[in-house]
MMTF fields as JSON, N, C-alpha, C and O atoms, coordinates in Angstrom:
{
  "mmtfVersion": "1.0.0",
  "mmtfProducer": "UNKNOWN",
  "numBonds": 375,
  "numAtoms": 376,
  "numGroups": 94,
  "numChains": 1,
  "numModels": 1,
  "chainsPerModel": [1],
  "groupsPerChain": [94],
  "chainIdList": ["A"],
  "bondAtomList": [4, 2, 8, 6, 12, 10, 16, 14, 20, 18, 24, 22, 28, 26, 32, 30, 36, 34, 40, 38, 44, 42, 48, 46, 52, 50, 56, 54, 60, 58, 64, 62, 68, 66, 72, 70, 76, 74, 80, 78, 84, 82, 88, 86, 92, 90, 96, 94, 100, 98, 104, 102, 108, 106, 112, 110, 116, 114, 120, 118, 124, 122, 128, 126, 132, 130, 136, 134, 140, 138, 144, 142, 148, 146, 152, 150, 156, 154, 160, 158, 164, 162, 168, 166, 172, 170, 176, 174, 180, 178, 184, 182, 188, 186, 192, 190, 196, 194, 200, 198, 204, 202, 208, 206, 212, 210, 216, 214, 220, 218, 224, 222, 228, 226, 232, 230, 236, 234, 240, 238, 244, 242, 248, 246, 252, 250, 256, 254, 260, 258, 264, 262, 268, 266, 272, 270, 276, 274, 280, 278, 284, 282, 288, 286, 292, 290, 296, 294, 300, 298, 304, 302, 308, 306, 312, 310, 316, 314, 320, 318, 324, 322, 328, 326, 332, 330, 336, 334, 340, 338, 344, 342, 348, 346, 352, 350, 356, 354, 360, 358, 364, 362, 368, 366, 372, 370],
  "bondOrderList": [1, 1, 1, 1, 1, 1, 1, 1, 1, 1, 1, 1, 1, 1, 1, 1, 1, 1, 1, 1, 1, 1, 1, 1, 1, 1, 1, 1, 1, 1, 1, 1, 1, 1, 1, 1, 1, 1, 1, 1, 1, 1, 1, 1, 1, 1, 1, 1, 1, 1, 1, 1, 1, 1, 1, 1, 1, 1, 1, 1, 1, 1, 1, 1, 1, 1, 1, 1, 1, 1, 1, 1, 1, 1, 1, 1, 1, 1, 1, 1, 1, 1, 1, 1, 1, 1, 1, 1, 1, 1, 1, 1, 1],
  "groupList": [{"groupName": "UNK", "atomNameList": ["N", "CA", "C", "O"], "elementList": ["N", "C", "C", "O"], "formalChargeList": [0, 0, 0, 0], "bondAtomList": [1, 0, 2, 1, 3, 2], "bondOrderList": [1, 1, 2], "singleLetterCode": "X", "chemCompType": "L-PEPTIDE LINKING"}],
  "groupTypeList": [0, 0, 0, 0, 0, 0, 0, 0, 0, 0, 0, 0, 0, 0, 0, 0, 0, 0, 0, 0, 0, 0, 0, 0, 0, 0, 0, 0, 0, 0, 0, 0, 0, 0, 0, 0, 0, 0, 0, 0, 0, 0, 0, 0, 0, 0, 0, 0, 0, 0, 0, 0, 0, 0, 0, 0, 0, 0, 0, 0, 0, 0, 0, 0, 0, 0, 0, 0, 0, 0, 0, 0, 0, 0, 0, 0, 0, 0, 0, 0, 0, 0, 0, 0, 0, 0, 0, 0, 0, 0, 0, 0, 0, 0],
  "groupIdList": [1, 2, 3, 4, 5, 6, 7, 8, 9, 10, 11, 12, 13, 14, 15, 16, 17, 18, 19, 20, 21, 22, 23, 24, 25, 26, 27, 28, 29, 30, 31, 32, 33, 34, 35, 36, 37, 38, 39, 40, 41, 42, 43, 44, 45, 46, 47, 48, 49, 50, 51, 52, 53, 54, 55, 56, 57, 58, 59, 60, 61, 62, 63, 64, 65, 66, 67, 68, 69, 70, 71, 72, 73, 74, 75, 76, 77, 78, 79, 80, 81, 82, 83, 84, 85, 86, 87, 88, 89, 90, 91, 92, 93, 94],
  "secStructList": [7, 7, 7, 6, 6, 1, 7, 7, 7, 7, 7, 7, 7, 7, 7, 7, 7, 1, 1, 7, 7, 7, 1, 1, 7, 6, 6, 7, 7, 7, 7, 1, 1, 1, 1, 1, 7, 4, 4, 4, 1, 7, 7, 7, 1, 2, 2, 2, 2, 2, 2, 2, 2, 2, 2, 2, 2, 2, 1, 7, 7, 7, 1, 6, 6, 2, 2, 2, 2, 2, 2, 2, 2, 2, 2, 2, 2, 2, 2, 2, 2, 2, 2, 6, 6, 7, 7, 7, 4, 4, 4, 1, 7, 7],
  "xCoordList": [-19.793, -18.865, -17.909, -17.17, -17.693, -16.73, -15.346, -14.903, -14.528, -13.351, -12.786, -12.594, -12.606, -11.845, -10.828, -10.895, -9.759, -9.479, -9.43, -8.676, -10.238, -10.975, -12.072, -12.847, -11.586, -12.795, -13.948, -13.817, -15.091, -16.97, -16.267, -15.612, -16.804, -16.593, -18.264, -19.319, -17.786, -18.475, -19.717, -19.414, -21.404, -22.048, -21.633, -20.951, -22.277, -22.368, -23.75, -24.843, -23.406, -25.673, -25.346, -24.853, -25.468, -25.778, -26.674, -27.298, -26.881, -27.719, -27.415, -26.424, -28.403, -27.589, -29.426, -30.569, -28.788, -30.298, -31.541, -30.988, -32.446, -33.656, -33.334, -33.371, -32.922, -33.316, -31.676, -31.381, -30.796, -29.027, -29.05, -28.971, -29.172, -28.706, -27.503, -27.498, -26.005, -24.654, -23.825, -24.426, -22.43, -21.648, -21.027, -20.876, -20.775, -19.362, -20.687, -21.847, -19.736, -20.506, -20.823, -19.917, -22.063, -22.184, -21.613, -21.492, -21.146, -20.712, -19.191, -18.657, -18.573, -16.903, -16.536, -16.574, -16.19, -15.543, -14.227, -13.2, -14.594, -12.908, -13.055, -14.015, -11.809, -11.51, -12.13, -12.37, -12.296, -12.561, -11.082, -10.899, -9.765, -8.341, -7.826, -6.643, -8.162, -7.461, -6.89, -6.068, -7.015, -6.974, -6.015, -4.995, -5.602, -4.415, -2.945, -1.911, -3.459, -2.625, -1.433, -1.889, -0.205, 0.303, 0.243, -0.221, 0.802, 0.491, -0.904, -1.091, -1.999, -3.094, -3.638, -4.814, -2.357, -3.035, -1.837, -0.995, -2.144, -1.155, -0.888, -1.567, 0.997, 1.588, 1.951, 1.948, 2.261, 2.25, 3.573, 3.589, 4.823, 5.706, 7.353, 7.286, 8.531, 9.204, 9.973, 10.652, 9.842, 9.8, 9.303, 9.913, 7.394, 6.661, 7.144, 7.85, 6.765, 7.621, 8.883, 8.973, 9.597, 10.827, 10.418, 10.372, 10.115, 9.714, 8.863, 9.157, 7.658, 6.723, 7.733, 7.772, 8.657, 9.169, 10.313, 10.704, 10.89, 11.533, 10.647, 10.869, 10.125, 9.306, 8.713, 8.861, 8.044, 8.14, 9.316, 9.077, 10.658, 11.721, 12.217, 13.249, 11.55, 11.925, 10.743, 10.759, 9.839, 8.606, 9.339, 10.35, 8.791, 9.633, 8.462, 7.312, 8.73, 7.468, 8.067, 9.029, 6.625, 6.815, 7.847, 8.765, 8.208, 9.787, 9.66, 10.347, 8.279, 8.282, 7.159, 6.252, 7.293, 7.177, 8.447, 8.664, 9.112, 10.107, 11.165, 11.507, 11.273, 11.513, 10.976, 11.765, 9.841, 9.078, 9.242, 9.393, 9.131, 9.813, 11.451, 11.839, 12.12, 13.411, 13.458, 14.138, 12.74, 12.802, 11.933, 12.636, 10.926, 10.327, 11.375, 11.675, 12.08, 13.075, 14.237, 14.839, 14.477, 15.665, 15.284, 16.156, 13.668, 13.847, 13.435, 14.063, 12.422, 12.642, 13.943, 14.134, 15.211, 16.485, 16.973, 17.471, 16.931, 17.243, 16.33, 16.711, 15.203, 14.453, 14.803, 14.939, 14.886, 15.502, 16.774, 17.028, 17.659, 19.058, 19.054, 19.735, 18.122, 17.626, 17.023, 17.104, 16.445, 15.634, 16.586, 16.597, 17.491, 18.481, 19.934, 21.125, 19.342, 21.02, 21.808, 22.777, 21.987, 23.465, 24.102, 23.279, 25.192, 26.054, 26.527, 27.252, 26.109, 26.425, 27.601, 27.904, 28.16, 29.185, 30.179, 30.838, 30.493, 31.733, 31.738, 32.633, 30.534, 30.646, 31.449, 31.87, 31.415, 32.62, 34.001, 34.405, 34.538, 36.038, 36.476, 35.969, 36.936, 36.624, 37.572, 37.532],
  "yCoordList": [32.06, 32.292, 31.103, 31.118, 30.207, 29.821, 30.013, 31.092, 28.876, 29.393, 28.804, 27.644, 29.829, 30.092, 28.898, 28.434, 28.126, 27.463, 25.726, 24.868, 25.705, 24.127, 24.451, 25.361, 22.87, 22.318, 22.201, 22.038, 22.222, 21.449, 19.659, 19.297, 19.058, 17.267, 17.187, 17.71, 16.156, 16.172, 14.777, 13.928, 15.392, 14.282, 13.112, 12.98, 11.936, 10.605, 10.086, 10.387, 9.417, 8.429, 7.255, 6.732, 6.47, 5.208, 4.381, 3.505, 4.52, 3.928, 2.18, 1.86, 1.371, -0.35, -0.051, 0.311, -0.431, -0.944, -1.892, -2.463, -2.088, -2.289, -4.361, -5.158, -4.543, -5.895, -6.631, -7.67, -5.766, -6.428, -7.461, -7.153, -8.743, -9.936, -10.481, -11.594, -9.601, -9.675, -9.661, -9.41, -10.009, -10.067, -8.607, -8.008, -8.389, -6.548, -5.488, -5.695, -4.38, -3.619, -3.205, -3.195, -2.769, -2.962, -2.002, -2.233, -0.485, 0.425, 0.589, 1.648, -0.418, -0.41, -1.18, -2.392, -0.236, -0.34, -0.747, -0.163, -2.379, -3.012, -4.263, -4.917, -4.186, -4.55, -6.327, -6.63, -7.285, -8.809, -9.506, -10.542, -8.437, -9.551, -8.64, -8.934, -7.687, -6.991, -8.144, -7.624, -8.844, -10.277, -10.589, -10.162, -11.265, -11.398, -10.834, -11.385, -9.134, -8.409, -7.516, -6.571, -7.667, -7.526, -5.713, -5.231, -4.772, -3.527, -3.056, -1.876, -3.89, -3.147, -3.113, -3.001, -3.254, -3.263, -1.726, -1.343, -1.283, -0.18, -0.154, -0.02, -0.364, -0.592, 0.896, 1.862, 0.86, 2.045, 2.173, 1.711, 2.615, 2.8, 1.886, 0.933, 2.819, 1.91, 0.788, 0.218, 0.429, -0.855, -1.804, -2.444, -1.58, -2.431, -2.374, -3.279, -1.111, -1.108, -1.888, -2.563, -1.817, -2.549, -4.059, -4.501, -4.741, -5.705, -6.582, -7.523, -5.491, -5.739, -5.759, -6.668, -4.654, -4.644, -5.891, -6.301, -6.543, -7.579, -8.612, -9.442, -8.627, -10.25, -9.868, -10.71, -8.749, -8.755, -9.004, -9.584, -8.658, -9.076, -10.468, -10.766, -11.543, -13.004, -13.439, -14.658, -12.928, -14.044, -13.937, -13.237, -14.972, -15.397, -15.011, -15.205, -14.48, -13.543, -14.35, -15.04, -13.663, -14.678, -15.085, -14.347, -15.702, -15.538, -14.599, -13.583, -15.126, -14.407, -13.163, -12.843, -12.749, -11.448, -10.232, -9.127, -11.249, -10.483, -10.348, -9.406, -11.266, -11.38, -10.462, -9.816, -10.186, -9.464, -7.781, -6.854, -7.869, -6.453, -5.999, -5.01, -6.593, -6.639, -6.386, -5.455, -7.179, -6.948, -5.657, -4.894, -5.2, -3.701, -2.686, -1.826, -2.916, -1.857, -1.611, -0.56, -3.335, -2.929, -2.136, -1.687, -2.145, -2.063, -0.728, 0.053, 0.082, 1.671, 2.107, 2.89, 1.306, 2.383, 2.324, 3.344, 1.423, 1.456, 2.162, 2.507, 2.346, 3.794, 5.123, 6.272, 4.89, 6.834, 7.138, 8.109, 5.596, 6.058, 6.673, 7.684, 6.027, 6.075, 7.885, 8.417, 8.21, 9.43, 10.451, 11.449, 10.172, 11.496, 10.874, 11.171, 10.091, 9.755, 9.6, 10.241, 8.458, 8.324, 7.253, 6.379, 6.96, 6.165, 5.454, 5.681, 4.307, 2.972, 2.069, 0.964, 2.732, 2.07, 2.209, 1.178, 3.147, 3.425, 1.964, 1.599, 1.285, -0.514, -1.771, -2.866, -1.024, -2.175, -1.562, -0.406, -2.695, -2.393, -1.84, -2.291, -1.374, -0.844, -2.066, -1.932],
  "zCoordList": [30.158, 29.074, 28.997, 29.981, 28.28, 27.692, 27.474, 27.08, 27.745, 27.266, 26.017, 25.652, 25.545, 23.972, 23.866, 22.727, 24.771, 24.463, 24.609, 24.149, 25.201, 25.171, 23.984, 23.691, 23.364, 22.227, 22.831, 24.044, 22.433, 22.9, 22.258, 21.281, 23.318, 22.857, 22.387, 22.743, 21.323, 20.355, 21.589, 22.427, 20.861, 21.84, 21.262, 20.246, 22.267, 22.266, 22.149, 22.629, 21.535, 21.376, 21.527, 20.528, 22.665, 22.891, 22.054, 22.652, 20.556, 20.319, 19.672, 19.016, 20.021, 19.355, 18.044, 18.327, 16.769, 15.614, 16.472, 17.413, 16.439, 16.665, 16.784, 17.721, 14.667, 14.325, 14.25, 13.66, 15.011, 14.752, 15.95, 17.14, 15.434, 16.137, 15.767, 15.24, 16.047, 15.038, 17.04, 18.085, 16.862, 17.921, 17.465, 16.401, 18.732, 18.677, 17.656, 17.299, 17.505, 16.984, 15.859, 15.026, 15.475, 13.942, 12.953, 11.75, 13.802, 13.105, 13.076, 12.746, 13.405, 13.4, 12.191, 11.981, 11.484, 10.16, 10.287, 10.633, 9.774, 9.845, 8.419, 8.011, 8.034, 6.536, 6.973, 8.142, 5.844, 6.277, 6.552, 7.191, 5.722, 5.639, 6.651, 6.822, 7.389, 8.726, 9.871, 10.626, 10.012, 11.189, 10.326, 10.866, 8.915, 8.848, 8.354, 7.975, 8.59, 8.478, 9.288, 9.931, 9.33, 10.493, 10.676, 11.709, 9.475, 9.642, 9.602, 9.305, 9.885, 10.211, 11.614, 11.959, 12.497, 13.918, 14.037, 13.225, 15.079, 15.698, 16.57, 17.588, 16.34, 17.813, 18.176, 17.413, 19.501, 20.265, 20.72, 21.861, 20.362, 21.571, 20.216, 19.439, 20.58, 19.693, 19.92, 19.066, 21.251, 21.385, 20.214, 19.358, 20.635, 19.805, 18.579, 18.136, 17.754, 16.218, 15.908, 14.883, 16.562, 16.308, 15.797, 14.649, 17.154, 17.265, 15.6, 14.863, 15.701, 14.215, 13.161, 12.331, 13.175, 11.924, 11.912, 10.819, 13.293, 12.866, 12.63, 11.749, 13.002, 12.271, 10.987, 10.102, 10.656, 9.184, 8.341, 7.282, 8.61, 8.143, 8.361, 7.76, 9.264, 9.291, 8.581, 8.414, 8.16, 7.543, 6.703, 6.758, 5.234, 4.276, 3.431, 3.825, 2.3, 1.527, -0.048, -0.387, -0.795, -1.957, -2.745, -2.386, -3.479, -4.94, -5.804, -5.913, -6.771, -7.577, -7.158, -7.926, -6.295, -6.302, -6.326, -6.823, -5.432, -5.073, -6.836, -7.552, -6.865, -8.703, -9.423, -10.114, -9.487, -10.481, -10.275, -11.072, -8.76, -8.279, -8.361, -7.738, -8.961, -9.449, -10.711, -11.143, -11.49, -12.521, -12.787, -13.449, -12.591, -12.779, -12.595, -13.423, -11.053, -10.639, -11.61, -11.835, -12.345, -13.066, -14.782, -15.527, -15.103, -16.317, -15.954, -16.669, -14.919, -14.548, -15.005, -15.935, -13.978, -14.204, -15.46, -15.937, -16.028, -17.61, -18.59, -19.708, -18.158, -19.46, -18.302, -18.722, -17.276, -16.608, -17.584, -18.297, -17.261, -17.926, -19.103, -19.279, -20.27, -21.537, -22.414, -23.521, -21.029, -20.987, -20.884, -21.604, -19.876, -19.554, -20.478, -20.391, -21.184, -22.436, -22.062, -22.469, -20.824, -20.332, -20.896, -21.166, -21.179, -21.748, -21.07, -20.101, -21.574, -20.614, -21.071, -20.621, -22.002, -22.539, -21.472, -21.335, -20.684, -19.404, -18.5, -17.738, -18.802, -18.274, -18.869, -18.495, -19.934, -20.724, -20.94, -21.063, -20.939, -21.498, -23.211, -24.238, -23.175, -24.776, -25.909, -27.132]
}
């Protein structure tokens, strides 16, 4: 009898293809731009995180992206404002 609360582990098949003359393995599904991506590895522990996330914050990332994402953000809040009819006149001096 079994116990109810342990899982069955799932089998294993050692198997390698017949005609694969390739390095590492052929069934590990990994992207071609993964190698130069920094959030596609996984750090463990928040140490590490920290760390990743400061050097993502010292690389220096594009202009005009960062531009273009400004400008999207700013013309969103100006049709929300637009939608819910707020009056933007309270910005000027009368």
């Amino acid at each position: 009898m079994r116990n109810p609360l342990k899982l069955r582990k799932n089998k294993n098949f050692d198997y390698t293809p017949r005609y694969y003359k390739g390095e590492g393995n052929p069934y590990k599904i990994e992207h071609k731009l993964d190698q130069f991506r920094s959030t596609a590895h996984t750090n463990r522990g928040l140490k590490n995180k920290f760390t990743s996330a400061m050097d993502d914050l010292q690389t220096e990332g594009d202009r005009n992206l960062k531009i273009r994402f400004w400008i999207i953000v700013a013309v969103l809040i100006l049709l929300f404002l637009f939608i819910i009819d707020f009056d933007l006149s309270i910005f000027w001096n009368p």
